[in-house]
C-alpha positions in Angstrom: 68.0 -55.6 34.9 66.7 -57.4 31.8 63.7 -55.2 30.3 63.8 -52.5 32.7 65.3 -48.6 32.1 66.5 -46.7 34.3 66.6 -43.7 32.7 63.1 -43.8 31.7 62.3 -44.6 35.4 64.1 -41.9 37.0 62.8 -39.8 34.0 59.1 -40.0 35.2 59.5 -38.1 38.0 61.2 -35.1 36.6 58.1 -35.2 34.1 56.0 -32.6 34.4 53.1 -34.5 32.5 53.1 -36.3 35.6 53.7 -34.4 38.7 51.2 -32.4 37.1 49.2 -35.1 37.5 49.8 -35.3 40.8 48.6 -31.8 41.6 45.0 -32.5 40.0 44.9 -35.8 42.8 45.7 -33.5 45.4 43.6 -30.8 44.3 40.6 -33.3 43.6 41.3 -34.5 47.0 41.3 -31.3 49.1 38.2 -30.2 47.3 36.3 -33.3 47.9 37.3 -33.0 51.6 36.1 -29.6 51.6 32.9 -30.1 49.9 32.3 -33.3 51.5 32.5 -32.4 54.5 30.1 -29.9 54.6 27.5 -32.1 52.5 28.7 -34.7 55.2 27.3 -32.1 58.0 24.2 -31.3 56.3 23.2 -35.2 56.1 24.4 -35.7 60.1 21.7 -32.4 61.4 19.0 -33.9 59.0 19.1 -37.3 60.7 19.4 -35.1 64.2 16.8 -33.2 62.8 13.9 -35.2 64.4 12.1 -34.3 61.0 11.6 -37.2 59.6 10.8 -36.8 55.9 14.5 -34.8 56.4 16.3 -37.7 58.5 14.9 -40.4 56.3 16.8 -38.5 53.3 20.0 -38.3 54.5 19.7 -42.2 55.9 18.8 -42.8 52.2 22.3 -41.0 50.7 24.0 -43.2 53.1 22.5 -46.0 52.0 22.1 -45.3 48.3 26.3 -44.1 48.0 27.7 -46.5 50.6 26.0 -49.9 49.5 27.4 -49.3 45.8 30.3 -48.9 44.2 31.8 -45.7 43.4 33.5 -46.9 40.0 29.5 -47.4 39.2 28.5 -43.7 40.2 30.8 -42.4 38.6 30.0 -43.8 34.9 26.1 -42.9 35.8 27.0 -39.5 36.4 28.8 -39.1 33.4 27.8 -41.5 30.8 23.7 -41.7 32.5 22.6 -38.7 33.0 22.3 -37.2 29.9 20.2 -40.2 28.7 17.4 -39.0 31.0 17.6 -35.8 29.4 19.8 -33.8 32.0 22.5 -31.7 31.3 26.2 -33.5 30.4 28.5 -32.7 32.9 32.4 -32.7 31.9 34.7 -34.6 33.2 36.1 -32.5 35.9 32.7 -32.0 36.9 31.4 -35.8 37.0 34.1 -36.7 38.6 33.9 -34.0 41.4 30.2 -34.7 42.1 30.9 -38.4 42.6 33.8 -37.8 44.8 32.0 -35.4 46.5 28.5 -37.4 46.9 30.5 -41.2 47.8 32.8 -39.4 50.4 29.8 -37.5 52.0 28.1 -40.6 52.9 31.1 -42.2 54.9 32.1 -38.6 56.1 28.3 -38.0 57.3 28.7 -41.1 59.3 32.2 -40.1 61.3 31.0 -37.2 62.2 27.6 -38.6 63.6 29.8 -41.5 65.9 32.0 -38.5 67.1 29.0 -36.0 67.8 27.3 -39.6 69.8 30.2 -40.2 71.5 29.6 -37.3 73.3 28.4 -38.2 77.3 24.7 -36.4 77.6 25.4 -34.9 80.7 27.9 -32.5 78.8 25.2 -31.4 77.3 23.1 -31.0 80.3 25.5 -29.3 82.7 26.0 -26.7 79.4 22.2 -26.0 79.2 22.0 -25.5 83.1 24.4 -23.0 82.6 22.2 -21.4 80.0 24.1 -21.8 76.7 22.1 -22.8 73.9 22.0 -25.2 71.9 24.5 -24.0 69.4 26.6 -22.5 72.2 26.6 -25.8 73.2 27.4 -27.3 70.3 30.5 -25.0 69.2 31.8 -25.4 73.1 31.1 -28.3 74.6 30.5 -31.2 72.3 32.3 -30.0 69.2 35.9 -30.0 71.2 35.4 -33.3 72.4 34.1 -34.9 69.5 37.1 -33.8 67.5 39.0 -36.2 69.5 36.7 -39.0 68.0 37.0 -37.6 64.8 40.2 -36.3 63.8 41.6 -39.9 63.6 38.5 -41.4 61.5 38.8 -38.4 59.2 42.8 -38.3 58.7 42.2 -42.3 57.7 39.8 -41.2 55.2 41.8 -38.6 53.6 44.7 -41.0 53.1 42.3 -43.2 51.7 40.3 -40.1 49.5 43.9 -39.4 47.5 44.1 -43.2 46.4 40.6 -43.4 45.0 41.0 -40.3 43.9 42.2 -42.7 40.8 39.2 -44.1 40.0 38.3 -41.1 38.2 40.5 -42.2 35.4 37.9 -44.7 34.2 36.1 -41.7 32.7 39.5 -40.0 31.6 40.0 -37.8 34.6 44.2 -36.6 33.8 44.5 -37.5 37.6 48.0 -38.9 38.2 47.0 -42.4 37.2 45.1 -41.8 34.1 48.6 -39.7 33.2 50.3 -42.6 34.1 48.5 -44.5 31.6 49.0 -41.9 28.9 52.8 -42.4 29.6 53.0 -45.7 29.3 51.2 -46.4 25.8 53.0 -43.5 24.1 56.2 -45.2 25.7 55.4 -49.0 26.4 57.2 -48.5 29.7 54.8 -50.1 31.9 56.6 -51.7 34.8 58.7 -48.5 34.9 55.8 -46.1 34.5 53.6 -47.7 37.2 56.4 -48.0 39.7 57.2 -44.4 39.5 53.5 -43.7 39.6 53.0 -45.9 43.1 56.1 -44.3 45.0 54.3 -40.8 44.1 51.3 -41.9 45.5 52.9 -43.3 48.4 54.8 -39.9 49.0 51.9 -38.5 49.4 50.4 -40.5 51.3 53.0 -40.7 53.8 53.9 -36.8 53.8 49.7 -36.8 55.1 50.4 -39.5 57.7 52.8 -37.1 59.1 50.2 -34.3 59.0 47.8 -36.6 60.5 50.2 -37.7 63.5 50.6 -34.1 64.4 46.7 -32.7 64.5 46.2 -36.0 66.4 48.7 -35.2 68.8 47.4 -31.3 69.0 43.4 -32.5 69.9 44.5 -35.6 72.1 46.8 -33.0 73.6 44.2 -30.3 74.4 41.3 -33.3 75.3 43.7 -33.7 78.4 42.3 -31.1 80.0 39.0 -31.9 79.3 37.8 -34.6 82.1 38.7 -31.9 84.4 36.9 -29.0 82.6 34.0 -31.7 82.4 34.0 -32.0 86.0 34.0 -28.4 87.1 31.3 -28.4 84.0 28.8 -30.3 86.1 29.9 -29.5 89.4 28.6 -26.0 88.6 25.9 -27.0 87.4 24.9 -28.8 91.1 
């Protein structure tokens, strides 16, 4: 093929440059998960609060992070916030906090639906058994919100290691941004950005794997919960 090399091609994903690259998207993405998540739980029992100075800031992150885009958080956190005098966060930094802050928001939001979808006589039939509330919350409506959630959340961790690339607009050495860096010290672009797709979409397909299996364990185990459910509220008659 006229223009293209593959040597250089099938070079790329021998390079270490690059699947070291790789590593910082997973590693930005399992840390935004993790950190996300539990910001995402923190906004979803401040809107359950029934405080309302409390529920009206989380429903204000969810607005303020989900109505804009996260290519403009991003540059604010790291080119803006030194202008008003705060301290200048590197790069690693920056781009965690806007990961973190932007996935929060949709996260904060999956986890609400799941907790909602939730029947309220669960609920019930646990407190006339006399569990509290956070008994109730860890054993009754946590199991069966997981079956809400687990397939919302696996969609948004495929979705978390692709934007992981936006980072690279303020030099983030993510696997893109490497991928970049390649291709102007090599002017290999077509070659470069090819290799650089299939990675991601190794990844991505190695976690649709992963996914498939914890949604087969929780829709497995949820079998048996219509008829825990039933016993549930037959003991508590």
């Amino acid at each position: 093929m006229k223009g293209w090399h593959w040597d250089g091609f099938f070079g790329y994903f021998a390079s270490p440059y690059l699947m070291g690259g790789a590593l910082v998207t997973l590693g930005l993405t399992v840390a935004t998960l993790v950190l996300g998540l539990l910001l995402a739980l923190v906004l979803v029992l401040f809107r359950q609060s029934g405080v309302r100075p409390l529920a009206m800031l989380a429903g204000f992150h969810v607005w303020l992070f989900r109505g804009t885009p996260l290519l403009v958080q991003l540059i604010i956190i790291y080119t803006g916030l030194p202008q008003l005098g705060l301290p200048r966060l590197n790069v690693i930094e920056s781009a965690l906090l806007g990961l973190v802050l932007n996935e929060a928001a949709y996260l904060s939001e999956i986890l609400r639906a799941g907790i909602m979808a939730v029947p309220p006589g669960q609920r019930d039939a646990a407190k006339a058994l006399g569990l509290n509330v956070w008994q109730t919350f860890v054993l009754v409506v946590t199991p069966q919100a997981l079956r809400v959630i687990v397939p919302a959340l696996g969609n948004s961790v495929n979705g978390l290691l692709k934007t992981t690339s936006i980072t690279s607009v303020i030099s983030m050495e993510e696997l893109l941004r490497r991928g970049q860096i390649l291709m102007q010290q090599r002017f290999e672009v077509l070659e470069v950005f090819v290799c650089v797709a299939i990675i991601y979409l190794a990844m991505t397909s190695a976690w649709d794997v992963i996914q498939r299996r914890i949604e087969a364990y929780y829709g497995r185990a949820f079998l048996l919960s219509p008829a825990a459910g039933g016993e549930l509220a037959r003991d508590a008659r």
